[in-house]
N, C-alpha and C positions, 0 to 999 in steps of 0.2 A: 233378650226382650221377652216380656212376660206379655202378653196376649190377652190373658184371663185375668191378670189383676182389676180390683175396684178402683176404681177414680174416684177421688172427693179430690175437695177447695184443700185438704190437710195434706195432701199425699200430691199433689197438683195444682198447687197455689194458681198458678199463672192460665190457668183453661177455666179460670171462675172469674163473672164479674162481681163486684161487691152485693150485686141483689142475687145474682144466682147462690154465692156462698148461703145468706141470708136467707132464704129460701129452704136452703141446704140444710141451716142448720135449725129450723124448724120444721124438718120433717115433710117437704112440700119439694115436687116435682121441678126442678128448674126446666126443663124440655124449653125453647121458647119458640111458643105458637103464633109469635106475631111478626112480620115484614119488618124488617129490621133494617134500619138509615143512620148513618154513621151519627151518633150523638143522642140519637133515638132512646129511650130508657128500656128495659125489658119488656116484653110481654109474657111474661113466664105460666103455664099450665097451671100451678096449687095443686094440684091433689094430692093426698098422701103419697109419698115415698114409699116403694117399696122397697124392706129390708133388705139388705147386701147388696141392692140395684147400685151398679156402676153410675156417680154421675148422680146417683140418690134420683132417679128417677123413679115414676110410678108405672106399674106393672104395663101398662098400653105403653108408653113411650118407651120403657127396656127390649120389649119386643120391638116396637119398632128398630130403634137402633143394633140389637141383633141379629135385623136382618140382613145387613149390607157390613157389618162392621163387628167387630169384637169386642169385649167389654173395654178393655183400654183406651176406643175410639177407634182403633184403625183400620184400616177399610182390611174386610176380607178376601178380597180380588185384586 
């Protein structure tokens, strides 16, 4: 298991919804900052992507998620 590999929707199809790919693939943070209800649509952050950011998140939300968790997603505890 690789820890430090990148995550996209390309290399991890099934951890993307069709608007987080989307998102994804325009260069825009899927993080999603909104209370989320089963059927609910996204409420996805936009902000630019940061480059190489797992998950193509923006430089706030990579930090955040490395803080509890490694690039791959999985918890580091």
């Amino acid at each position: 298991m690789n820890r430090n590999r990148i995550v996209t929707p390309y290399t991890d199809p099934a951890r993307f919804t069709a608007e987080e790919k989307a998102a994804f693939d325009r260069g825009r943070c899927c993080w999603d900052v909104g209370v989320q209800y089963f059927g609910q649509t996204d409420n996805l952050c936009g902000q630019r992507s940061k480059p190489g950011a797992s998950f193509g998140y923006c430089a706030d939300h990579e930090r955040a998620l490395l803080e509890d968790h490694w690039p791959d997603g999985s918890p580091r505890r």
